[in-house]
C-alpha positions in Angstrom: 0.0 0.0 0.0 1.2 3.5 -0.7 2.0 5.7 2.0 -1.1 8.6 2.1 1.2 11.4 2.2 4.4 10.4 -0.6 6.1 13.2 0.0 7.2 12.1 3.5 9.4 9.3 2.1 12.7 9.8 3.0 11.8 12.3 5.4 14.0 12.5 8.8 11.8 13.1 11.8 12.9 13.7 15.0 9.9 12.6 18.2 11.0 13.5 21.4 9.5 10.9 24.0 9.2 8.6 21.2 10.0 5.1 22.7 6.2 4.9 24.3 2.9 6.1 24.1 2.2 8.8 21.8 5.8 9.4 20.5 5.6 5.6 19.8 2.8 5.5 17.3 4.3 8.5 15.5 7.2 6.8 15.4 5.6 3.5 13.7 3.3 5.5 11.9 6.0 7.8 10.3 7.9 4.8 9.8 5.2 2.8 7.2 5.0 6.5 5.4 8.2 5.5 4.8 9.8 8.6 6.5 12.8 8.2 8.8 12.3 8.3 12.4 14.6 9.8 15.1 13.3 8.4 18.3 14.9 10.8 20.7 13.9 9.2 24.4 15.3 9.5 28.3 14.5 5.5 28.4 17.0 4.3 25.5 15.5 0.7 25.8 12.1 2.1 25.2 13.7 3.7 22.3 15.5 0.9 21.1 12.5 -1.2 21.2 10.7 1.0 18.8 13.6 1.2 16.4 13.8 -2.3 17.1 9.9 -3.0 15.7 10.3 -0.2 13.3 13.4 -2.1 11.4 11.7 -5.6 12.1 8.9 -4.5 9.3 11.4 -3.2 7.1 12.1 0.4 7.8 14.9 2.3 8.7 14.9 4.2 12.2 17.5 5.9 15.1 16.9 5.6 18.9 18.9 8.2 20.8 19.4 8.8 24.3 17.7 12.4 24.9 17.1 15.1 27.9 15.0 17.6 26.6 15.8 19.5 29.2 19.6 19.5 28.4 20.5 21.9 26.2 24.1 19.7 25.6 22.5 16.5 25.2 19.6 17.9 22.4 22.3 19.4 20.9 23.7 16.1 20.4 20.9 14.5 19.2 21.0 17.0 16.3 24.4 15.8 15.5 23.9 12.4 15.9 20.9 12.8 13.4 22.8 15.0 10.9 25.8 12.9 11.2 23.4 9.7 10.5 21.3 11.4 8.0 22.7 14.4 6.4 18.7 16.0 7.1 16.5 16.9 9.6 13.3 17.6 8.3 10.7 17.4 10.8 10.3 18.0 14.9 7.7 16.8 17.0 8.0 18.4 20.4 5.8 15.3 21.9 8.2 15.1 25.2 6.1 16.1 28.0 5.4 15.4 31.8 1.7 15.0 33.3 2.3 12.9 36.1 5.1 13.8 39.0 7.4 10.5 38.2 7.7 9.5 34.9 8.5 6.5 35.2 6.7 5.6 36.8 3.2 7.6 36.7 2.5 6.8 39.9 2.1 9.9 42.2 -1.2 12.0 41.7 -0.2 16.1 41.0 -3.2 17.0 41.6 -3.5 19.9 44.2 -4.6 23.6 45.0 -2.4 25.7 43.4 -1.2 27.6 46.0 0.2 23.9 47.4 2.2 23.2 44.1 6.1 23.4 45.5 8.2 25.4 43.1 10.5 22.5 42.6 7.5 20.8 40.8 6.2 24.3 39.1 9.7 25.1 37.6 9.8 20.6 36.3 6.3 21.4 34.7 7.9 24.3 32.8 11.3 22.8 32.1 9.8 19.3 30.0 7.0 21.1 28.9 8.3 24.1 27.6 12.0 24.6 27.6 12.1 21.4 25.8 10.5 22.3 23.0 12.3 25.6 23.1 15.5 23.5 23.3 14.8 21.2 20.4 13.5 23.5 17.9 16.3 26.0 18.6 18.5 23.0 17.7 16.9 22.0 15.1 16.1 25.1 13.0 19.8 25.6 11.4 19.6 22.7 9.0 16.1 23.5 8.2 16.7 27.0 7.4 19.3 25.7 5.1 16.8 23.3 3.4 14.7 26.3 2.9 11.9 23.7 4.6 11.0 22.5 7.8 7.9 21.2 9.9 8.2 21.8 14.0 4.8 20.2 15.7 4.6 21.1 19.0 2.1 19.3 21.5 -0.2 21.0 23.8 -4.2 19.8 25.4 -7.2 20.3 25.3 -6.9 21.3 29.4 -5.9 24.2 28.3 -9.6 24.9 27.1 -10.8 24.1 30.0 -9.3 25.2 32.6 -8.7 22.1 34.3 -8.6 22.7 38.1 -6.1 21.6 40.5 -3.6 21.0 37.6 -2.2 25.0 37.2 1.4 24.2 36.6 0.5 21.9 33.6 -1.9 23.5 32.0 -0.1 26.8 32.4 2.7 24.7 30.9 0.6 23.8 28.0 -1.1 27.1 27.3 2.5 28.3 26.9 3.5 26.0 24.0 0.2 27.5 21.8 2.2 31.1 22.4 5.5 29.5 21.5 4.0 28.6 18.4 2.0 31.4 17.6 5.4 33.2 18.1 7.7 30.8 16.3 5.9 30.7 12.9 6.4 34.6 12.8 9.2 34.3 12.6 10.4 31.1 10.9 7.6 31.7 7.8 9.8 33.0 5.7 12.3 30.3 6.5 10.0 27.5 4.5 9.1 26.5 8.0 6.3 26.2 9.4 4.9 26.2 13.0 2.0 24.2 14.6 0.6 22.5 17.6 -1.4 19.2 17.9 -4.3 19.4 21.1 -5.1 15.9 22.1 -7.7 15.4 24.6 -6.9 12.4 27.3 -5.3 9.5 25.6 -5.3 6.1 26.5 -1.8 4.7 26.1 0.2 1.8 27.8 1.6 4.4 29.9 -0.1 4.5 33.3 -1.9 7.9 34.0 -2.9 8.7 37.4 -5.0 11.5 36.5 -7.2 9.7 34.0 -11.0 9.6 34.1 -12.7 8.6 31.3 -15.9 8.3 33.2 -16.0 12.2 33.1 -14.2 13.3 29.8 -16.1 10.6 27.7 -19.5 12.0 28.2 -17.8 15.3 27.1 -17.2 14.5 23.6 -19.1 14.3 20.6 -17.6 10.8 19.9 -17.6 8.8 22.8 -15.0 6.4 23.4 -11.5 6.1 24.5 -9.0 8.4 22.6 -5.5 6.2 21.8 -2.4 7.5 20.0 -3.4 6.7 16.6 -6.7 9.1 16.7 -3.7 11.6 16.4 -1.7 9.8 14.3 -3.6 11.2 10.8 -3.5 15.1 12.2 0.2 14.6 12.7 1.1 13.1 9.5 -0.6 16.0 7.8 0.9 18.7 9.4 4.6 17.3 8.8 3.4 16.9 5.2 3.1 19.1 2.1 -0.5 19.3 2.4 0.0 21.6 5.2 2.2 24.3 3.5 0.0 26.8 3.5 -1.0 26.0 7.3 1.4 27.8 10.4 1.1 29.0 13.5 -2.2 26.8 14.2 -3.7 24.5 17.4 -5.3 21.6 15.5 -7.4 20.2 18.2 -7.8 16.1 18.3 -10.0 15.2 21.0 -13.0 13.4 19.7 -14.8 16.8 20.1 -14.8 17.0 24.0 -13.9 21.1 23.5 -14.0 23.4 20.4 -11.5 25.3 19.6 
């Protein structure tokens, strides 16, 4: 079968937190478009393990050891992928932290805000948001080069509503859709566009402590369980040409829940 979007063959595509969840059906997904995957991870064994599956149905991926936090190591991931490569084509800014410990999502964040400690406030900001910072200030050299470039940041759909007793990452997430906003000003005339993917609560094999799907499914216009590949067709779109014409934008993928 032909991949939808042809023009991603050959792609390179860096996912941050790629070696589970989310980042893990982009990677796969990306992968049978017959684009290249990066799979930049903290776990490297999760990361290898998707490489692993990736090359095991015939394509051709990277797992590398990542801290998007780290301005040093992100820088080396950009090497390592040049270096590999020769191209870096797209970014997906899909790192992110919702739970206190991940892993393991164990501990429930939940709390007044006035009761969040900074320690956790400044975490929040730092995977959230200086991650994605990090990465696409890495990244944007060899894309300005190519004269083309697709950076997908990743927000929620909290950030619509408001979602009490979770300030530090919602405020965390609101941010990103500025950083975008921001971002395609000034990287349009680069060839590069800017945009941000708003999933609702997504069911993965990644525990989630603050999950209810008792209350968010009765919120949305289609009501089951949202998994990674509900957000699998938006992504592939925006990293393709069919997007072009499309920056600075919050593409929301939550099975209708809020409208945006």
């Amino acid at each position: 079968m032909k991949p939808v979007y042809e023009d991603l063959v050959g792609r390179v595509v860096v996912i941050t937190g790629g070696g589970q969840g989310i980042g893990r059906a982009y990677a796969l997904a990306f992968a049978a478009s017959g684009a290249i995957p990066v799979v930049a991870d903290i776990n490297l064994r999760a990361a290898a393990d998707t490489v692993r599956d990736i090359e095991a149905a015939g394509g051709r991926a990277l797992a590398v050891e990542t801290d998007v936090t780290s301005a040093p190591s992100v820088d080396a991931m950009v090497a390592k992928t040049l270096a590999e490569f020769g191209r870096l084509d797209v970014l997906i800014n899909n790192a992110g932290l919702y739970a206190k410990n991940v892993p393991p999502a164990t501990d429930e964040i939940k709390r007044p805000f006035d009761q969040i400690p900074l320690e956790e406030w400044d975490r929040f900001l730092r995977i959230n948001v200086t991650s994605a910072f990090l990465c696409s200030r890495a990244a944007v050299a060899t894309m300005r080069k190519a004269q083309w470039g697709r950076i997908i940041n990743t927000s929620s759909t909290t950030v619509m509503m408001g979602l009490q007793g979770y300030l530090h990452y919602v405020t965390s997430k609101a941010a990103i859709i500025g950083m975008t906003r921001a971002l395609a000003r000034e990287l349009g005339k680069d060839g590069i566009t800017v945009n941000t993917i708003m999933p609702g609560l997504t069911h993965t094999e990644v525990p989630n402590p603050a999950a209810v799907p008792d209350k968010v499914i009765p919120m949305q216009c289609i009501p089951r369980k949202e998994v990674p590949e509900d957000l699998v067709p938006a992504v592939l779109f925006l990293a393709s040409e069919g997007s072009r014409f499309m920056t600075g934008q919050t593409v929301n993928v939550d099975g209708g829940s809020v409208h945006v």
